[in-house]
C-alpha positions, 0 to 999 in steps of 0.5 A: 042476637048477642046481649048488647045492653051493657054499656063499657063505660072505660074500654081502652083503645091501642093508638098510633101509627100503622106500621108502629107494632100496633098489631103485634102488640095487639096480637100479644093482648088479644092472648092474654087470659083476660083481655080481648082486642079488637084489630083495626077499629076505624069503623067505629070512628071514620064516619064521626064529623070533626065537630063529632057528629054521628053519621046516619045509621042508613048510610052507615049500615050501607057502608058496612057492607063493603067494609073489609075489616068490619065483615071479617069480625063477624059482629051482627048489627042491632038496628035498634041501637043509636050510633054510640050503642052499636059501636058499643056493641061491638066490643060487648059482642067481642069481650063476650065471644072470647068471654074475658074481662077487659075490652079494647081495639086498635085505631090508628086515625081519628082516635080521638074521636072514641072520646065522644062516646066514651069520654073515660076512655083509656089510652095505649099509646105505641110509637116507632122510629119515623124512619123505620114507619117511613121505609115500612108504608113504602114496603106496603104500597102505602106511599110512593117515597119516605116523604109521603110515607112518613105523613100517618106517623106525623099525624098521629103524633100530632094527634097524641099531643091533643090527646095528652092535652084532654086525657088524664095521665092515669088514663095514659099509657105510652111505649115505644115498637124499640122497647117492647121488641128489646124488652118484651116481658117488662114493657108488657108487665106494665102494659098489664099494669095500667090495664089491671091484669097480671102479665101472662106468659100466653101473651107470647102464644100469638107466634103459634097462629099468626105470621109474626114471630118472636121480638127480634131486636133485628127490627129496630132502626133498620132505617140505619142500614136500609135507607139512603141519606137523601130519604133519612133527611126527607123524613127528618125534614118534614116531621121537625121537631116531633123527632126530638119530642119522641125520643129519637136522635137525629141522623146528623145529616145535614138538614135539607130544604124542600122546594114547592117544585121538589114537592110537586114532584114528590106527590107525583112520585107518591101517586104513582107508587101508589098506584104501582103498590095497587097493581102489583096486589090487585092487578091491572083488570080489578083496579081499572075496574075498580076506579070506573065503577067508583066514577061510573058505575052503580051502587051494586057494581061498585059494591061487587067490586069493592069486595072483590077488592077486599077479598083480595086483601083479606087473603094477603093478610098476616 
């Protein structure tokens, strides 16, 4: 059993959107000499009320078991510990593991949440064009059209507002994916900065046992040459003027208005892709299954099945 008993009174947690270089970035982190990273995180944070009350540590235990992320990690569970002591845990498991200084994870919703046990926590904030967030969650199976995809990136810029509200600016740290990828060592540097540490050339080493590769400023507003007029306005039309707050220009194009009936249609659209971006990872038999043992099925056929899911996933993985 590892040594939990340390408590890290100031980890920092890397927050935004999914697909805003939040995973490359932690990859070039989680390489540095001194500082271990945690990937996605909301195991921590998922189960934790609105009003931040800690879920029951049977029924978390119980959720854990199937929790595709969580499993991959490896961590053991102290029983013993309350619920801010276990999530705790896990970093203490990761930092001692790789045996490094400084401790971090990466949560992509509800992050504000970590501040209910750690209320000095620090903050790395990274953000992406919407645009290019947009077209990603469709290219993931995440989203059936841009005007759906599009809402995690809303959301977590919503949530950065509050966050910037209660967090200090020395607790802050904000980038965006288009400097990090034009200017890798500098916007690094000062990431390594704010967390204490000297950049180190080995945050680059991630290329040597990962899928991604070097920043390639290829990658930057690819919505430019890759998306239709009609899904540039979608997007610009339902985040407003959080588009303008981050930095980003507008298309130009002219503004669009959604319809309830436009809307209803659009959220028919994003189900069914949805559901396509399922089925094309999984297969017809497991996602039936899948959905008549969530409805039907027992706890031990539902279990068997989720992990078939993840099994699956997991093998896709980058």
């Amino acid at each position: 059993m590892q040594d939990n008993s340390h408590w890290i009174s100031e980890p920092t947690f890397l927050v935004g959107a999914e697909r805003s270089g939040t995973t490359v970035l932690r990859l070039m982190l989680g390489h540095h000499p001194k500082i271990a990273w945690c990937s996605e995180f909301e195991y921590a944070t998922d189960l934790i009320s609105d009003q931040g009350q800690f879920p029951d540590l049977n029924r978390y235990y119980e959720w854990l078991e199937t929790h595709r992320i969580f499993r991959a990690t490896g961590f053991e569970i102290d029983r013993s510990l309350s619920y801010p002591e276990l999530i705790n845990s896990f970093l203490v498991q990761k930092q001692d593991i790789e045996a490094k200084k400084i401790v971090g994870a990466t949560v992509h919703r509800h992050f504000d949440r970590v501040l209910k046990m750690w209320p000095d926590a620090r903050f790395i904030h990274i953000i992406r064009d919407p645009r290019d967030v947009a077209r990603s969650c469709l290219g993931m199976g995440w989203a059936g059209n841009v005007w759906f995809g599009v809402e995690r990136w809303r959301e977590a810029e919503q949530l950065w507002n509050h966050i910037k509200q209660i967090v200090p600016e020395n607790r802050r740290c904000e980038l965006s994916y288009e400097e990090l990828i034009a200017e890798p060592v500098l916007t690094l540097t000062r990431v390594c900065e704010f967390l204490g540490v000297p950049y180190d050339q080995e945050m680059f080493d991630y290329t040597k046992n990962s899928k991604y590769e070097f920043p390639d400023p290829k990658y930057i507003a690819q919505w430019k040459r890759k998306m239709s007029e009609r899904d540039v306005q979608l997007v610009e039309k339902k985040i407003g003027n959080l588009l303008v707050e981050r930095g980003y220009e507008p298309s130009g194009f002219p503004t669009i208005e959604v319809s309830p009936i436009q809307e209803k249609r659009l959220k028919i659209q994003n189900w069914w892709g949805r559901l396509q971006g399922r089925v094309e990872r999984l297969g017809w038999p497991l996602v039936i299954e899948y959905f008549v043992a969530r409805k039907f099925g027992s706890k031990q056929w539902q279990k068997k099945v989720q992990l078939q899911v993840n099994e699956v996933y997991q093998s896709r993985l980058k």
